[in-house]
N, C-alpha and C positions, 0 to 999 in steps of 0.2 A: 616361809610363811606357814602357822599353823593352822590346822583345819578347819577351827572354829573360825578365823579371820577369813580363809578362803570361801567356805561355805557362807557366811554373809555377804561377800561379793559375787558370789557364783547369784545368789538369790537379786542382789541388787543387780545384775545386770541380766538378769532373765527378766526382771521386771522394767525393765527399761526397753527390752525387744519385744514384750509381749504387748506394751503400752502402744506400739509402733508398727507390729506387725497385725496385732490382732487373735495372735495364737499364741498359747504359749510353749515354748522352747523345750521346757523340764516335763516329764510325765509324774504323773503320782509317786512311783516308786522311786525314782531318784531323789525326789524332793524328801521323802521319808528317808532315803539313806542319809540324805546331808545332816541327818540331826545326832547322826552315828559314825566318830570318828574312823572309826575301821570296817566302814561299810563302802567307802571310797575313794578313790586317787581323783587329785585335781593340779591343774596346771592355769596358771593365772598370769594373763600379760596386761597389763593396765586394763582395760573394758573389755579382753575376751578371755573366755573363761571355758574350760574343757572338763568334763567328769568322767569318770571310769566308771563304773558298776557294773559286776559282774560280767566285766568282757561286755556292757553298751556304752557308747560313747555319747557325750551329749558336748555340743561345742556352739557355744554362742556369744554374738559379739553385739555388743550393741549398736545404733543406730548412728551414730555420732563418730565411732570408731571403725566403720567397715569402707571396705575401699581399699583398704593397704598392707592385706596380706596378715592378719594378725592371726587370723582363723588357720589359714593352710598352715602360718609357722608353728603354734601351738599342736595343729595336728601333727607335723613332723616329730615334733617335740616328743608327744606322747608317744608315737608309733615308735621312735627309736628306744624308748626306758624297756615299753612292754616286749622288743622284740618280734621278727616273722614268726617265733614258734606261735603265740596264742593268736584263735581268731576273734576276729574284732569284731563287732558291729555298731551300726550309727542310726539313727532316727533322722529325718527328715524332715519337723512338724508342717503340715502343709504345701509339701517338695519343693521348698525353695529351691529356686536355680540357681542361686549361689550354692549351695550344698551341691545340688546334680555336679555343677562343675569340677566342685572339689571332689568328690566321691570319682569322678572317671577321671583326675588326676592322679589319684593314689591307688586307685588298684583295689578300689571299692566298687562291689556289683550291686545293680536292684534285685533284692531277694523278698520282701513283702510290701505288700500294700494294705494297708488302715483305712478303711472307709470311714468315714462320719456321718450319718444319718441325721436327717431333724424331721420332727412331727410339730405342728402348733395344736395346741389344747382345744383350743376354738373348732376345730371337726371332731364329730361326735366320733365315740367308741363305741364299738361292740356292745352289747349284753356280755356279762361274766357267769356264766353259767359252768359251772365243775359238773365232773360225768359224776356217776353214781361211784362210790368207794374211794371217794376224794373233796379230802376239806381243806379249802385255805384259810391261814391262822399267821399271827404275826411271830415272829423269833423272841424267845427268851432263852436266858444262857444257859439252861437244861439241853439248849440245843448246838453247843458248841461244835462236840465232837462229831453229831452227824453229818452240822453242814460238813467242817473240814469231810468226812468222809467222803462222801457225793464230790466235794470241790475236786478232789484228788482224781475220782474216779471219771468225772464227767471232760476233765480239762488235764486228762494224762498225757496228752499231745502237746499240750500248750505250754512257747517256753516261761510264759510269765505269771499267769495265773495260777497252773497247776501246782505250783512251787509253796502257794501259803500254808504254812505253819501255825498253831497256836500263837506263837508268839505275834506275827504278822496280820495274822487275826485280831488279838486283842488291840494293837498297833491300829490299825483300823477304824476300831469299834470307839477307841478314844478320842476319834478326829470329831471336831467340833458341830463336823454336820450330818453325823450318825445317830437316826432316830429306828430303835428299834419295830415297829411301827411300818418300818418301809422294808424291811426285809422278810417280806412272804413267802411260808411254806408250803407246799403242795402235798399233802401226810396222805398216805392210805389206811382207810379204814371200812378195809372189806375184812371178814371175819380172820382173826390171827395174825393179822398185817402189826397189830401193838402200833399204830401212827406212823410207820416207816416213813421215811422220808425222802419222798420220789423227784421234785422239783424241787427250785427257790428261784425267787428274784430279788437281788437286791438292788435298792430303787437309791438316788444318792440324790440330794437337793443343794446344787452349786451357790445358788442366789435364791431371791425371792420368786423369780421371775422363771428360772434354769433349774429343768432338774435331768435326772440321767437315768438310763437302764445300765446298770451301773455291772453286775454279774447277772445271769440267766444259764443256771446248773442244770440238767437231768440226769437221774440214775440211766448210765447208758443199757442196765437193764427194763428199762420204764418205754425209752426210746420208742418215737411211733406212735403216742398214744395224742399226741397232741398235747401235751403238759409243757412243753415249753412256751408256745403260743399263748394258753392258760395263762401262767403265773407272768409272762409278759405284757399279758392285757391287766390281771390283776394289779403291776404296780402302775400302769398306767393310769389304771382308775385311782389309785392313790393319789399319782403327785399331780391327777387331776382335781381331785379333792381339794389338793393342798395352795390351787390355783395357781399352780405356776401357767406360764405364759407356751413355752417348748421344752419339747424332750432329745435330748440327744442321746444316742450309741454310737458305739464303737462295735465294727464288724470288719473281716478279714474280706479282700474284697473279691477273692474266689470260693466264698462259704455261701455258694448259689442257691442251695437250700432256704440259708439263714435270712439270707437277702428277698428273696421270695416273701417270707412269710412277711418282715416287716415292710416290704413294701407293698405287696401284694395285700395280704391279710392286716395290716393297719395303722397303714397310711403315714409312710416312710418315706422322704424324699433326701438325693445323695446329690448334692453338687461336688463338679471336677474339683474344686478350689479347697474341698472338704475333703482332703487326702492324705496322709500319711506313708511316709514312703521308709522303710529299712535298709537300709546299704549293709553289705556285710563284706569284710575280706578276707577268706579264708588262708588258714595258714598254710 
């Protein structure tokens, strides 16, 4: 089967489990891979459906079709082409226990957990007050190269963010619910600074109703000053503006710090059920 035939059933039947589960199955960047032949391996048995991308796995079956083993066979399927040398890892959207199960059949470990946050718009925010030598300002493409800079430096740990490139960038910036507008910068302009660029938030609007704290950068030489909480609250007041209904993030769910400030500092709540789980198997 070719790619392009695979990748529109991989899509039709994530949309058939997210219709059913409630969450959906693919993340961002998988789905961005699927539109690039040689961005991923895929394995397809009637309604289950398995992606490779850069060593993540993504395996879902839809709703009509589970019960009978389609997923585990697919998994075999895959583990045996890629071979023990490479390690693998899987997502979990939500830790379904169907996954838990299969993942401690094969010799797959819990290795992260994804929190999901939600805030409703309806409790007030803060005041947005910036300290003195810092102005927030919306992204125009004179600003490419800094964010990448900052993205690089801020998320040099991180195996999925720190990774974007220009191209991935622009890739991004083309998707249909990208309003420059929601990507605020946190610039210094204490004398000689030339507007450096010390924070961003990029703020992302899913639906009318859905929006996201979508990236939250700092120059980890800035660190400490409270600029992340800043430009956190700043896109808050935007997609407040913009009357959506909630805001969700995404947060690592031992980044205690980070957890802190949005639940603590404004008003962030995490239910069990809002989890994310990564199985990995190492080679």
């Amino acid at each position: 089967m070719d790619s392009l035939h695979d990748a529109r059933q991989i899509e039709r039947v994530a949309a058939l489990s997210e219709a059913a589960d409630g969450t959906a199955p693919l993340d961002e960047a998988t789905l961005m891979a699927l539109r690039h032949p040689d961005r991923f391996r895929s394995w397809v048995e009637g309604d289950a459906v398995a992606v490779l991308v850069d060593g993540q796995i993504s395996l879902v079956v839809a709703p009509e079709a589970r019960g009978h083993g389609l997923g585990a066979k697919l998994l075999e399927r895959l583990m045996g082409e890629v071979g023990p040398q490479v390690d693998l890892e899987a997502w979990s959207h939500a830790d379904h226990p169907a996954a838990r199960r299969l993942a401690e059949r094969t010799g797959f470990e819990r290795a992260r957990e994804l929190w999901v946050m939600r805030r409703r718009t309806s409790t007030p925010l803060p005041r947005l007050e910036p300290p003195p030598g810092v102005r927030l300002r919306s992204y125009t493409d004179a600003d490419a190269d800094a964010v990448l800079r900052l993205n690089a430096a801020a998320f040099a740990a991180h195996p999925e963010q720190g990774a974007m490139d220009a191209e991935n960038l622009a890739e991004r910036m083309a998707e249909q619910w990208f309003d420059p507008a929601g990507l605020i910068l946190a610039v210094d302009t204490s004398e000689g600074a030339e507007g450096r660029l010390l924070a961003f938030h990029w703020t992302k609007r899913h639906t009318h109703d859905l929006g996201e704290v979508y990236v939250v950068g700092v120059d980890p030489d800035a660190q400490g000053a409270g600029l992340g909480r800043l430009v956190t609250l700043a896109g808050l007041h935007h997609l407040a503006d913009l009357q959506v209904n909630e805001v969700i993030l995404y947060v690592e769910s031992d980044n205690a710090a980070a957890i802190r400030v949005y639940r603590d500092k404004l008003g962030f709540t995490h239910a069990s059920e809002d989890t994310h789980v990564m199985y990995r198997r190492p080679s």
